[in-house]
VOGU-3710 file (C-alpha; in Angstrom, 3 decimals, decimal comma):
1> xxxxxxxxxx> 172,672/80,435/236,450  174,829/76,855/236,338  177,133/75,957/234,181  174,879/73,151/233,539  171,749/74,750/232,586  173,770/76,813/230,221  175,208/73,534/228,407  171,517/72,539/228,054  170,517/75,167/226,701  172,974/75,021/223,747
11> xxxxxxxxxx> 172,127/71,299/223,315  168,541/72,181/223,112  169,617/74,432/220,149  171,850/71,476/218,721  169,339/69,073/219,392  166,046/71,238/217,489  168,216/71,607/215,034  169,499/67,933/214,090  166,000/66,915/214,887  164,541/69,267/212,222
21> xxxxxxxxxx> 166,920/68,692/209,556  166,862/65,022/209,836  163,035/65,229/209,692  163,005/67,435/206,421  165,195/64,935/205,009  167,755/68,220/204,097  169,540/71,309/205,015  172,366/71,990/207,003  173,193/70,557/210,752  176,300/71,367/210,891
31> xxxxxxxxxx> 176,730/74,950/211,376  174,380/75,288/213,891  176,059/72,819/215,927  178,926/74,503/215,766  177,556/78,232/216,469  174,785/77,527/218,980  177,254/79,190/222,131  177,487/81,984/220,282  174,046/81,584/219,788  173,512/81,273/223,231
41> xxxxxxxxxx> 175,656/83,858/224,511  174,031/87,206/222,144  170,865/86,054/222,089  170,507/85,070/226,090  172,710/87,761/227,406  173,466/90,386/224,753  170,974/91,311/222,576  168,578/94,012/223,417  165,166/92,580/222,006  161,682/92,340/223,016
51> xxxxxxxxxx> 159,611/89,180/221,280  156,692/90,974/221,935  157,281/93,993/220,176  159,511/92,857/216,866  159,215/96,088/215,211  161,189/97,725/218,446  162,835/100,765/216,582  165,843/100,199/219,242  166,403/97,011/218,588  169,638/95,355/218,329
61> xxxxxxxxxx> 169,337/93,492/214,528  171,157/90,014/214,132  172,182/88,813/210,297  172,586/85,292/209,922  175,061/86,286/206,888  175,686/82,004/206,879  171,797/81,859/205,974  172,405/77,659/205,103  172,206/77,396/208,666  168,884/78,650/209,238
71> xxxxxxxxxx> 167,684/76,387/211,918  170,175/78,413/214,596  168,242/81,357/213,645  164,980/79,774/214,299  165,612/77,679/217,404  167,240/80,651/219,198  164,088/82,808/217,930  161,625/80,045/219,154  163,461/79,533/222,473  163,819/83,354/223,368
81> xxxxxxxxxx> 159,565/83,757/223,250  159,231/84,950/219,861  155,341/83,930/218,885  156,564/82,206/215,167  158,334/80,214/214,643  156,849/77,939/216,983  157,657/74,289/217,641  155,233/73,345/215,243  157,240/75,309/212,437  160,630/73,547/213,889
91> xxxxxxxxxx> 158,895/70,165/213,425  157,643/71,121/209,650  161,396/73,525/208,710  161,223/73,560/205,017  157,775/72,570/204,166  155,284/74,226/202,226  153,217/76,520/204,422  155,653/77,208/207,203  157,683/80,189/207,557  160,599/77,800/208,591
101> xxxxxxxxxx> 162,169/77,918/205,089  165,768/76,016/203,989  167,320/80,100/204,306  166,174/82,756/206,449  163,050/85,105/204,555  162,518/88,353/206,409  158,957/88,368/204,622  157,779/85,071/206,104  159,164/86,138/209,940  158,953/89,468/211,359
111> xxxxxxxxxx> 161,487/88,524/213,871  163,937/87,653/210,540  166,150/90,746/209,940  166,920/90,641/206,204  166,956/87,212/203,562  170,206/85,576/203,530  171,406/82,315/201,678  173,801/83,743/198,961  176,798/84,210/200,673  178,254/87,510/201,494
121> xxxxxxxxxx> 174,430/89,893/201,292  174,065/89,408/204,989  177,567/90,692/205,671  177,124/93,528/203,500  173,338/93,951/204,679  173,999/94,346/208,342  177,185/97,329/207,645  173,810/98,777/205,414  171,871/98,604/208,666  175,067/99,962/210,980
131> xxxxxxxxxx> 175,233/102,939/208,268  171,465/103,644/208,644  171,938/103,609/212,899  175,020/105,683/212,410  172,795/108,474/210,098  169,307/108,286/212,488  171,200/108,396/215,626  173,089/111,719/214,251  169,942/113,467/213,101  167,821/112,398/216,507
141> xxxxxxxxxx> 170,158/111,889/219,346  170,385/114,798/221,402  172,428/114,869/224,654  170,919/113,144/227,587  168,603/111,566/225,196  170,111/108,846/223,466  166,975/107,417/221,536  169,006/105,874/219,026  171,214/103,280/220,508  171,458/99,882/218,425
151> xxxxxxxxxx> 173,877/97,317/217,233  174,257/95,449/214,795  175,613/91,574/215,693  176,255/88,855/213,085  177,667/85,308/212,321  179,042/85,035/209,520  180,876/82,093/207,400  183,987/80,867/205,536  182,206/81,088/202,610  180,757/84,809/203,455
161> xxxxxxxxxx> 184,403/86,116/203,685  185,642/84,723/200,302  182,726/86,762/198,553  183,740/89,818/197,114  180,669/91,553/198,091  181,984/90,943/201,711  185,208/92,430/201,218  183,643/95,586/199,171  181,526/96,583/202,079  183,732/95,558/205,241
171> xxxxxxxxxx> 186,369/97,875/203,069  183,868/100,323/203,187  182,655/99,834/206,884  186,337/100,312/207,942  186,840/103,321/206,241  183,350/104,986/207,319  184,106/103,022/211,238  180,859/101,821/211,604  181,358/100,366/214,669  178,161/99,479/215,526
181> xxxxxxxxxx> 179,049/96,312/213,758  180,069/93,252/215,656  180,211/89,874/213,815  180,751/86,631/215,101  183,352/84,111/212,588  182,179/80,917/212,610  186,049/79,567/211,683  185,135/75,962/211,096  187,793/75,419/208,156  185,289/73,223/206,083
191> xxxxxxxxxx> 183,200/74,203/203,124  181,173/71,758/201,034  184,129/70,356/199,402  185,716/69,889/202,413  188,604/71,705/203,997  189,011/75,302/203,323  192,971/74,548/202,497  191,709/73,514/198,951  190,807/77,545/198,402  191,615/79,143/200,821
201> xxxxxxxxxx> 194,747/79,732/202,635  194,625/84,168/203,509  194,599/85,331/207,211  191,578/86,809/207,352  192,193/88,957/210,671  195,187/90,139/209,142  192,893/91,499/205,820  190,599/93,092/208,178  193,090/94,642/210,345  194,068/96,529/207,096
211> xxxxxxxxxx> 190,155/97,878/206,225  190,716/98,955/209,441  188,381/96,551/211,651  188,786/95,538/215,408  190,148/92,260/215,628  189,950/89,274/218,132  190,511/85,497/218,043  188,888/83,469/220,361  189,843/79,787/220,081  187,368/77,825/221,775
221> xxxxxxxxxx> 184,136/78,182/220,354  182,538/76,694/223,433  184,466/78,650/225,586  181,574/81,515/227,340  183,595/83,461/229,043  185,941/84,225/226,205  182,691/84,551/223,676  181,578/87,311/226,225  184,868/88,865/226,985  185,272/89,218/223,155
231> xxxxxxxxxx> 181,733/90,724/222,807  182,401/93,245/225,087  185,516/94,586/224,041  183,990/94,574/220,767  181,420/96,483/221,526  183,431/99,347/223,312  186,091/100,122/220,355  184,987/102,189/217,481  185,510/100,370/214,879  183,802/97,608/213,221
241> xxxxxxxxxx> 184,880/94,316/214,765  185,384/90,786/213,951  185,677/88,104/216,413  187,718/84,388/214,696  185,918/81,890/217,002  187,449/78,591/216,674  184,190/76,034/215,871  184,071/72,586/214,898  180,961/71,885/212,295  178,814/68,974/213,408
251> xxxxxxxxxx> 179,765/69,938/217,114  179,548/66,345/219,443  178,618/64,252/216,436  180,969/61,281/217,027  181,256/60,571/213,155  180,423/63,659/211,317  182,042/66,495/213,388  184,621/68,522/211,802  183,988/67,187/208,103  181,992/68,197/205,282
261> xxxxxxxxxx> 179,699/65,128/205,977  178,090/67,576/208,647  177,599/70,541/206,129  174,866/69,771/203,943  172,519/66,918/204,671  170,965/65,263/207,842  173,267/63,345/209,816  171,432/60,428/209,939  169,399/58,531/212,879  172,021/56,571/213,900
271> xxxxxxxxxx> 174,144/59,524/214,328  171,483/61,778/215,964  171,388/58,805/218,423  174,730/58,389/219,077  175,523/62,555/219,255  172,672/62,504/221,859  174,019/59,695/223,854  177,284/61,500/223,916  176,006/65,028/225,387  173,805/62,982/227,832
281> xxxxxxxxxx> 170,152/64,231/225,830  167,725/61,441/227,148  164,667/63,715/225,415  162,644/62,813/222,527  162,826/65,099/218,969  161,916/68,677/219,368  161,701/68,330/223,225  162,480/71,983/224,715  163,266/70,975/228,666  160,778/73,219/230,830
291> xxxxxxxxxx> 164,015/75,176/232,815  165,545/75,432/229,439  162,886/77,307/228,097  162,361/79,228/230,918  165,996/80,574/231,204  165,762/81,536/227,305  163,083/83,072/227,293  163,787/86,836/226,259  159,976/88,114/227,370  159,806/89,319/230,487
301> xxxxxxxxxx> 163,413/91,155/229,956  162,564/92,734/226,747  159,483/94,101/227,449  161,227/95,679/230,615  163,680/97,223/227,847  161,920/98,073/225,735  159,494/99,726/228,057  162,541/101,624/229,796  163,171/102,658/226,138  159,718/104,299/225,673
311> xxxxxxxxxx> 159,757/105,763/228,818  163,004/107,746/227,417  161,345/108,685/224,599  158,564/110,374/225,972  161,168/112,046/227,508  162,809/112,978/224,642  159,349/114,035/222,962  159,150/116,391/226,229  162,502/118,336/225,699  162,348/118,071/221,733
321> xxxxxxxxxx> 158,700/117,418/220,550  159,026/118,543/216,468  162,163/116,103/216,221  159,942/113,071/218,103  157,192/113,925/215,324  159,659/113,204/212,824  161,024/110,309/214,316  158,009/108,603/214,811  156,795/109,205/211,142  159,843/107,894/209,418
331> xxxxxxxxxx> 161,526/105,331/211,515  158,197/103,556/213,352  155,184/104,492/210,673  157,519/104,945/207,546  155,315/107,327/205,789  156,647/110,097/203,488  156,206/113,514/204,647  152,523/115,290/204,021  152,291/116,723/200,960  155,804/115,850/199,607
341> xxxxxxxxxx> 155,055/115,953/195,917  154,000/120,001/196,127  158,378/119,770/196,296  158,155/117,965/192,701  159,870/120,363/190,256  158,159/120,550/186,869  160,691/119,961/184,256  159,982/121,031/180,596  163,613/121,872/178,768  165,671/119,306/176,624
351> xxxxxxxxxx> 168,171/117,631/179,320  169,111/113,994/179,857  166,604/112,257/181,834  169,909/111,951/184,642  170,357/115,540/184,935  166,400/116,110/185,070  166,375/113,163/187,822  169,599/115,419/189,867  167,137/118,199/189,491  164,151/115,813/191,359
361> xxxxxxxxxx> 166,936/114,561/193,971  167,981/118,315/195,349  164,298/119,900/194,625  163,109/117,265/197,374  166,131/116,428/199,506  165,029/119,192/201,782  161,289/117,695/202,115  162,775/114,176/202,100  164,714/113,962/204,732  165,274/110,236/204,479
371> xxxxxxxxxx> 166,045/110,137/200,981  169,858/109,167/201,179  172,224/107,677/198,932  174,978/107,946/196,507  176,899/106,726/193,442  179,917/104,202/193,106  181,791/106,967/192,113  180,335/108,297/189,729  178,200/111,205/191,153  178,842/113,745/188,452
381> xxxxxxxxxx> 177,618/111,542/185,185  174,852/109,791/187,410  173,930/113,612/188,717  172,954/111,965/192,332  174,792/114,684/194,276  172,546/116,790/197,019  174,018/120,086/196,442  175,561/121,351/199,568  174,587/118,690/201,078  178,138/117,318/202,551
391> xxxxxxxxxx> 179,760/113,663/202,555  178,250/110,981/204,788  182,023/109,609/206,361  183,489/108,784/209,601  183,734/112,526/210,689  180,540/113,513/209,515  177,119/111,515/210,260  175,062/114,203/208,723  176,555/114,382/205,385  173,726/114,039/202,550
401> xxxxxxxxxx> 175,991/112,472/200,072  177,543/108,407/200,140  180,561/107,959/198,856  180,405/103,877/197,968  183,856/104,031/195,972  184,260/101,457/193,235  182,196/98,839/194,921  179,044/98,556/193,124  177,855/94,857/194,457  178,386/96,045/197,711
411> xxxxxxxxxx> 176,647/99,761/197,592  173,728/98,105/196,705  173,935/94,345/199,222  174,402/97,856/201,489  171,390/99,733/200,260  168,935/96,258/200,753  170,496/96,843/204,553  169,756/100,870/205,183  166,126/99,672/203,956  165,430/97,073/206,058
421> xxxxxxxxxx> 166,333/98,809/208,784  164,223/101,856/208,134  164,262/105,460/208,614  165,613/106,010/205,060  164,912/105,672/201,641  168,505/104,931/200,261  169,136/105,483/196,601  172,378/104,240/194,610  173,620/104,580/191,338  176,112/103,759/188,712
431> xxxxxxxxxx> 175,800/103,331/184,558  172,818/100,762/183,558  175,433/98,283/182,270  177,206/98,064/185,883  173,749/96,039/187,145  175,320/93,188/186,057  177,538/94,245/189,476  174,838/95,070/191,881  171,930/92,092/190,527  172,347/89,656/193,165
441> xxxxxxxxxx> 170,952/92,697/195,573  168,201/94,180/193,186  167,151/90,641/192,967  167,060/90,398/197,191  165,513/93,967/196,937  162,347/92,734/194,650  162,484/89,073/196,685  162,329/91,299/200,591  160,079/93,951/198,669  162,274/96,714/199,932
451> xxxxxxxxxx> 162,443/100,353/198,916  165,662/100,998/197,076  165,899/103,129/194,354  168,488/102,655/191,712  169,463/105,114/189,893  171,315/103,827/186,397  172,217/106,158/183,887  174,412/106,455/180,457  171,043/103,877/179,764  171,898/102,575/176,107
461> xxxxxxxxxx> 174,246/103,345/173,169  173,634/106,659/173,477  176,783/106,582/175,809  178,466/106,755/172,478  182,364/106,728/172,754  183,205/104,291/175,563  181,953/101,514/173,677  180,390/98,272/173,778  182,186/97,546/177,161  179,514/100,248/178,674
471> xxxxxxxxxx> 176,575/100,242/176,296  173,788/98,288/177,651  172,286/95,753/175,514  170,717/92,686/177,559  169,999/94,309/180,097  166,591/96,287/180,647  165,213/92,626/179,907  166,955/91,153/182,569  165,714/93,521/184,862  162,219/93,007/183,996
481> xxxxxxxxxx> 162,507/89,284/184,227  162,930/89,888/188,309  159,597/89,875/189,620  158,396/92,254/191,645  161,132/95,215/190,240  159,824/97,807/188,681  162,278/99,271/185,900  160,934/102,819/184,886  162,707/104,155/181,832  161,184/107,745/181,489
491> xxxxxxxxxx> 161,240/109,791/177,944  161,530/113,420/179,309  161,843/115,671/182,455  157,878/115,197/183,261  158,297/111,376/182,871  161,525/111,713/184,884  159,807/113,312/187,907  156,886/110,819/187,746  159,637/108,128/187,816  160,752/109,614/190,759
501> xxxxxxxxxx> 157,560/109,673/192,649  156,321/106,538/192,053  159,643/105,293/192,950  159,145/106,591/196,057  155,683/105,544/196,492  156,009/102,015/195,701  156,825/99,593/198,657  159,091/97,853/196,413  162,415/98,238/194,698  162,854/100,538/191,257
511> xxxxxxxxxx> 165,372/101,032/188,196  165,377/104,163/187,146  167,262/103,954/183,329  168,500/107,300/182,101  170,336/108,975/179,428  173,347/110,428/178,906  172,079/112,218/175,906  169,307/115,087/175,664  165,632/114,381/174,987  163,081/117,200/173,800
521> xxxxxxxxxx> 159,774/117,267/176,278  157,115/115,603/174,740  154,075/117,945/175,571  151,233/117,683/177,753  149,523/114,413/179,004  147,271/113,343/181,544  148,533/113,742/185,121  148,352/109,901/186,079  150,048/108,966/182,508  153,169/107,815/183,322
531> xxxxxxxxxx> 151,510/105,909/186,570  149,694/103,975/184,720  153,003/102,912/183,132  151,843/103,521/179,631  149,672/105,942/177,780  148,645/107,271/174,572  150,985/110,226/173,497  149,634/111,348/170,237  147,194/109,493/168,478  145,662/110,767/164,691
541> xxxxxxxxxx> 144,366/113,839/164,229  141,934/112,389/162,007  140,557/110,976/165,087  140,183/107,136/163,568  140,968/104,202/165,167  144,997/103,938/164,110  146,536/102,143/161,254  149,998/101,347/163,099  150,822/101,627/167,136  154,445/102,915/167,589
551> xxxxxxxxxx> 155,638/101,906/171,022  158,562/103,543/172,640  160,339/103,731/176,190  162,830/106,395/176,892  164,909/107,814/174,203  163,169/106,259/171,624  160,104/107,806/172,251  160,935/110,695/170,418  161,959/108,341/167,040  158,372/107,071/167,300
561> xxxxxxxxxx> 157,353/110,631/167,446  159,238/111,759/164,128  158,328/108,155/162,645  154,542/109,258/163,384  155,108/112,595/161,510  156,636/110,973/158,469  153,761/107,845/158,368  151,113/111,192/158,431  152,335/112,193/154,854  151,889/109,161/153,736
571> xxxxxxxxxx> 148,370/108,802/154,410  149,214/106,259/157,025  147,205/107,243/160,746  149,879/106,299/163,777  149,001/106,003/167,324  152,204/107,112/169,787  152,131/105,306/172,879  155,148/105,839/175,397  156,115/103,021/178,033  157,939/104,182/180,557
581> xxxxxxxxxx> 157,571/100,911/182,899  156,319/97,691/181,721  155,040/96,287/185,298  153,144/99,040/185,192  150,937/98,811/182,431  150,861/94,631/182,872  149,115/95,658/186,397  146,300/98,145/184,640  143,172/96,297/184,457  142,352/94,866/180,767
591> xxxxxxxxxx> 139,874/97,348/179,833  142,903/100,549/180,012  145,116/98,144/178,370  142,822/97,405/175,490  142,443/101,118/175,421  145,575/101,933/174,902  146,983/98,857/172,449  143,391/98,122/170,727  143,472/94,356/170,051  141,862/94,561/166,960
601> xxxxxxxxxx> 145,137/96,627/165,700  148,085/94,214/165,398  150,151/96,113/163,332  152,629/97,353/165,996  156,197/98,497/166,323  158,044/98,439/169,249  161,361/100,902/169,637  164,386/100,218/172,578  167,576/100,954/172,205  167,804/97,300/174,151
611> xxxxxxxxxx> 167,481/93,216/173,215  164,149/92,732/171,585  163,451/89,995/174,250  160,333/90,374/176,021  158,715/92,764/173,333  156,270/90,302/171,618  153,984/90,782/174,835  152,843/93,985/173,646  153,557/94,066/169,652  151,707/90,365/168,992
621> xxxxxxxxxx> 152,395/88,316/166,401  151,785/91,080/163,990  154,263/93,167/164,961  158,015/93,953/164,811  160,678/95,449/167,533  163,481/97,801/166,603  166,049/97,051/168,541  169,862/95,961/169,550  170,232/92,502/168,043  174,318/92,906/168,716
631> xxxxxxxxxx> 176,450/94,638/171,181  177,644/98,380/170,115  180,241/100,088/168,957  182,877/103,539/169,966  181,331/106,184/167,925  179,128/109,578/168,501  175,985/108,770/169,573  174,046/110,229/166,565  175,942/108,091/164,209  175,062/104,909/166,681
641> xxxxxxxxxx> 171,429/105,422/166,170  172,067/105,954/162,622  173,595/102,444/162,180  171,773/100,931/164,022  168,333/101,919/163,074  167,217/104,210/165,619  165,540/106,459/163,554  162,362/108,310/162,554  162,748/107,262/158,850  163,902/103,424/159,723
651> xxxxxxxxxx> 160,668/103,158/162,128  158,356/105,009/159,757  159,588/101,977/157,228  159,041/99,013/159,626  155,721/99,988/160,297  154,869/100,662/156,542  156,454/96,934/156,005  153,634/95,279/158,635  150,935/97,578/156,213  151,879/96,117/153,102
//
């Protein structure tokens, strides 16, 4: 290979992408200017991928933390043989109908690793992924049969390493040394405001040294030889590195380069023209020069790795053919084990809902292999502990039990990561009222679709004594305003268990809100109850058509219950429906909804311990909603739902106000 074709191919990368930007009239030149030799350099002679076979369990994985610079991403996936995007997608990047959008979307491209865009999730996604390779290849790998053997490369941004969700988990990854992890710094000193001076002044190799990453500066960004030398000793050290490469945004544009001017927004014809004139490009837009594309193109060489790789794994299913079962049904089909739920425990005593959902955790970690996860420190209130199990850490890869430390943004960026790289079903957990930390991922979780199971407990102001700082309030609506999350707030141990399994079920991301406090079992229902996300718990023994619906989720289910009771005396006939998860029910066709709230009753009361906002979906016009309408207070729980209304006698008298 020449020197020369080499510099053409990394001008074709410049080029596609300055063409593309400048014919969507937006997005960001600039960085991909600057980064296509490191482009170049993992994706041509690095990277172990096959663009035939995307879903390649061995895979290396690439993050494009710096998502604003998408079109790198999608010229070097176009020019190593992936099938989309093609150069029809280049030519249309952030139009409707093309998977080319302004940041990367792992749902629109198979050959897209995980969404990035907000600054700092890919950082904290790809340590996620590392931590996933680090637990698969400890549970499979068997000597002489390495089937696990992936990395985890990156390029990441000025802006990615002032987010705090980017120092949280490269803390983390230093501690744990996941050094599958090499990322690229794309040290450009320019932001959208222009230099970085104006915020920020740290030495960032220095602040990585001391999580306890592999370090390297290499000070010409077009220099290949250094990129590669840096790579490789990168690569062979243990810890998690980071590699400073020197880059100037806007690379070769005579005007733009090296200022903000090249972030954000095409450069403009007449600097196109002139950039082009100055590399020596006498091509047309999104012209890919025939040897160019032939020396990118990843085909021929990833099929022949990928093919060694399965040729090693029938090996390995030879010499260990129950462990090549397994591997094969979690890590390429993804399918829960056969007959998982006969593990379900059935749980019928007063508890919390969070120690009934530690009961579900350790009566199916044994079945559940993949289930893996943890708490930000807080394992003993949020019960997620697998007894016995051991702590996932540096020394151990087969520890059940993550430690994520105080980092709560980051367990859960980290969590989005373990998922998308499959094998495991990660779970993570803190108090309800710390999703304000972690919502930037849940929101990823429900935009990707991806399997992560939070697990938030101490669920409303039945926390009691800490106080308003750590009672929910806002925030079960907030939750339920992401589409596509489905927030499950179960009443008892059976509703806790179904929680659990259709958590685990669902292809999508769950909140699973629990209490601190105990709550009686409610009694018998149908099996698929809960499923169905709401149900009719008790309804008049009478057997008419009900005066009054009381609606409750979680806690409050039993108020409604005791409100029900106290209505009977009075001659007043109550329906008891419990909604455990509001997405749920909305998805039940309209004929099991209008089964369960009969249109033709509109005198309804909704009870949550929670903001009222959301509730006049299901209580009409005609109804009311006892809830929160302030933040809490320090005080015994009891006397909190006194105050505040969260009672069987306060209910019974809301609903007798909508009777008249």
């Amino acid at each position: 290979m020449s020197a020369e074709l080499a510099q053409r191919s990394i001008d074709t990368v410049r080029t596609l992408a300055m063409d593309a930007v400048q014919q969507a009239n937006s997005g960001h030149p600039g960085m991909p200017m600057g980064c296509a030799p490191m482009a170049y350099v993992l994706f041509n002679e690095v990277m172990q991928l096959d663009p035939t076979r995307v879903d390649w369990p061995d895979r290396d994985r690439f993050v494009l933390s710096a998502g604003h610079g998408s079109m790198l991403l999608y010229a070097s996936l176009h020019l190593a043989g992936f099938e989309r995007p093609n150069l029809e997608d280049l030519q249309n990047f952030r139009q409707w109908g093309y998977p080319t959008a302004g940041h990367p979307e792992n749902f629109l491209l198979d050959a897209v690793e995980t969404t990035t865009g907000p600054l700092g999730q890919g950082v904290a996604n790809g340590i996620g992924m590392a931590l996933a390779a680090e637990r698969l290849a400890a549970e499979f790998n068997r000597p002489g049969h390495e089937i696990v053997d992936h990395r985890v490369y990156g390029i990441v941004s000025d802006g990615d390493l002032m987010e705090g969700v980017a120092a949280e988990a490269a803390s983390l990854a230093g501690h744990l040394k996941l050094g599958r992890v090499t990322y690229l710094y794309d040290d450009n000193d320019i932001t959208i405001d222009g230099s970085t001076s104006l915020a920020f002044s740290e030495d960032v190799l220095a602040r990585f040294d001391a999580y306890g990453w592999h370090t390297q500066r290499v000070e010409d960004g077009t220099d290949l030889d250094a990129l590669r030398a840096a790579i490789v000793a990168a690569d062979a050290d243990d810890r998690p590195s980071l590699i400073a490469v020197r880059t100037v945004i806007g690379h070769g544009a005579p005007n733009k380069a090296g200022t903000s001017k090249a972030h954000g927004s095409p450069l403009g014809p007449d600097e196109i023209a002139a950039t082009k004139e100055a590399m020596g490009w006498e091509h047309d837009a999104f012209v890919v020069p025939d040897d160019v594309r032939e020396h990118l193109d990843l085909t021929e060489r990833g099929r022949a790795r990928r093919e060694d790789w399965e040729q090693r794994f029938a090996a390995y299913r030879q010499a260990h053919p129950d462990l090549a079962d397994e591997f094969e049904r979690r890590v390429v089909r993804g399918e829960l084990p056969a007959n998982w739920t006969d593990a379900l425990p059935t749980l019928d005593d007063k508890a919390a809902t969070r120690q009934h959902s530690g009961a579900v955790i350790n009566a199916i970690a044994g079945t559940v292999p993949e289930l893996f996860g943890g708490s930000a420190d807080l394992a003993a209130s949020n019960n997620t502990d697998v007894e016995g199990g051991g702590d996932f850490s540096a020394k151990d890869r087969l520890g059940r039990n993550l430690r994520f430390g105080i980092r709560e943004h980051a367990m859960a960026s980290m969590a989005n990561g373990m998922a998308l790289h499959g094998g495991v079903i990660p779970y993570v957990a803190t108090f309800l009222i710390f999703t304000d930390y972690c919502r930037p991922a849940i929101r990823l979780s429900a935009l990707m679709q991806q399997r992560v199971v939070y697990v938030m407990t101490h669920d409303s102001i039945g926390l009691g004594e800490d106080g308003p700082t750590h009672q929910p309030i806002e925030h079960l609506p907030a939750l339920r305003a992401i589409p596509g999350l489905q927030v499950l707030r179960p009443a008892d141990g059976a509703e806790t268990v179904a929680a659990w399994q259709m958590a685990l079920e669902s292809e999508g991301p769950s909140v699973l809100a629990l209490t601190r406090q105990g709550l009686p079992p409610l009694g018998d229902r149908p099996a698929d109850a809960v499923a169905r996300g709401a149900y009719v718990l008790r309804d008049p023994e009478s057997g008419a058509q009900p005066d009054v619906i009381l609606i409750g989720t979680g806690s409050e289910v039993q108020h409604c219950l005791g409100a029900a009771d106290l209505l009977a005396e009075r001659g007043v006939d109550a329906r008891v429906v419990s909604m455990p998860c509001w997405e749920r029910f909305a998805a039940q066709d309209p004929a099991y909804r209008d089964e369960v709230l009969p249109p033709d009753v509109r005198a309804r009361v909704a009870v949550e311990a929670a903001a009222n906002f959301g509730w006049e979906r299901w209580v009409g016009d005609g109804g009311a909603v006892v809830a929160m309408e302030r933040f809490g207070a320090s005080a015994p729980a009891e006397k909190l739902f006194e105050v505040f209304g969260f009672t069987p006698e306060h209910v019974a008298e809301v609903a007798s106000g909508l009777l008249g």
